[in-house]
C-alpha positions in Angstrom: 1.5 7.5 -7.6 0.6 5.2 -10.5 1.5 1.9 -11.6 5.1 1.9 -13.8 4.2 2.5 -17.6 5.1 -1.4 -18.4 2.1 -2.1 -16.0 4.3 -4.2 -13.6 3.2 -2.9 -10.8 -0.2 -2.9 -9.9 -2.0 0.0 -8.1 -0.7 0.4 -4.2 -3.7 1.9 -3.0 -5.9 -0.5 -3.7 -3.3 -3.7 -2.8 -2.6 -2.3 0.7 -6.4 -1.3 1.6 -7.3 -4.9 0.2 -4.7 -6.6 1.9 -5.0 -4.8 5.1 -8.8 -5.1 5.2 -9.1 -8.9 4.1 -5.8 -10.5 4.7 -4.2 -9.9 8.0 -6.8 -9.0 11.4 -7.3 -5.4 12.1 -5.2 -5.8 15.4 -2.5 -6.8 13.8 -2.4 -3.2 12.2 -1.7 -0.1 14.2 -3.1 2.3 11.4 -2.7 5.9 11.2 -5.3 8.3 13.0 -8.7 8.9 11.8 -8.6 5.3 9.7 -10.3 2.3 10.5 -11.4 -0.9 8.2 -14.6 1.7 6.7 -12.2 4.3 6.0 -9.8 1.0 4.1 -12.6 0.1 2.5 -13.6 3.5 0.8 -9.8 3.1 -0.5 -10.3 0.2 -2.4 -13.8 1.4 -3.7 -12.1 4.5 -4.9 -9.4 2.7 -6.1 -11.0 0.6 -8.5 -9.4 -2.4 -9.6 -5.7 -3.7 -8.9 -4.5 -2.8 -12.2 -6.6 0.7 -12.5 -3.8 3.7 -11.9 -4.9 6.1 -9.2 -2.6 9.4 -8.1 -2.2 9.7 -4.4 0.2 12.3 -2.7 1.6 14.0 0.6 -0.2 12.5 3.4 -2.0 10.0 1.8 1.0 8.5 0.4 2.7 8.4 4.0 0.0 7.2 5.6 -0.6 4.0 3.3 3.1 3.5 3.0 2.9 3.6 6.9 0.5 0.7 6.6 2.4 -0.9 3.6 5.7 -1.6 5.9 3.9 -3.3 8.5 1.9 -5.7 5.9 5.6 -6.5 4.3 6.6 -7.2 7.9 3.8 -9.4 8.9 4.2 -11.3 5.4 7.9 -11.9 6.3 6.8 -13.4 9.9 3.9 -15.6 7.8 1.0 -13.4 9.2 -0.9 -12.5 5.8 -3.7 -15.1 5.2 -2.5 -16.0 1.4 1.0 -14.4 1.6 1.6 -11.7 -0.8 2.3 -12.5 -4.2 5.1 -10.9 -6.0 3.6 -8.1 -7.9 1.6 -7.3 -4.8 4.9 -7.2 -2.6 6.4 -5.2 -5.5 3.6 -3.0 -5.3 3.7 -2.0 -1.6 7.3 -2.2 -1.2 7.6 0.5 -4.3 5.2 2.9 -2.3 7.2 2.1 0.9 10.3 2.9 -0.9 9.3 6.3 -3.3 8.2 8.0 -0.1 10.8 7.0 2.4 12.9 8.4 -0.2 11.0 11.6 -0.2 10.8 12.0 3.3 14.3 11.8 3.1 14.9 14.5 0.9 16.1 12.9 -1.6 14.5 13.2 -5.1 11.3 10.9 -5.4 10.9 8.8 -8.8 8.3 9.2 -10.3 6.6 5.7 -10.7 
């Protein structure tokens, strides 16, 4: 997954790891097995930077789109310490989206 060529979207990896490590408490999170704040925290190391594209695929992808939905949900209740800003929002909710849709069956866009 990378950020749309026009550079709209900034990197998912890094927005949800970020987010989900230094926005919202790690109870509020039920996060997928084997990770915990260490394991979101080597994310946004290898990630880079917010606007730095990184390719993530198959499990990976599920697992921080699995993460991704609850942080939209807890920002629509007002439980994200500095709510999500648009291109953050449109970040995770692009991840969310491109791998429901593949899950689904249905062809994945490329982003």
């Amino acid at each position: 997954m990378s950020r749309s060529p026009g550079g709209s979207i900034s990197s998912p990896p890094y927005v949800i790891a970020s987010c989900a490590v230094r926005r919202v408490p790690p109870e509020a999170l039920t996060l997928p097995d084997g990770y915990d704040q260490d394991v979101l925290a080597q994310i946004i190391t290898a990630a880079g930077f917010i606007d730095q594209d990184v390719r993530i695929a198959g499990r990976q992808a599920e697992e921080l789109a699995q993460i991704g939905a609850q942080l939209l949900e807890l920002d629509s209740q007002g439980k994200v310490q500095h709510p999500l800003g648009h291109y953050e929002k449109q970040s995770v909710a692009h991840l969310v989206h491109v791998v429901s849709k593949s899950n689904q069956g249905g062809p994945a866009a490329r982003p």
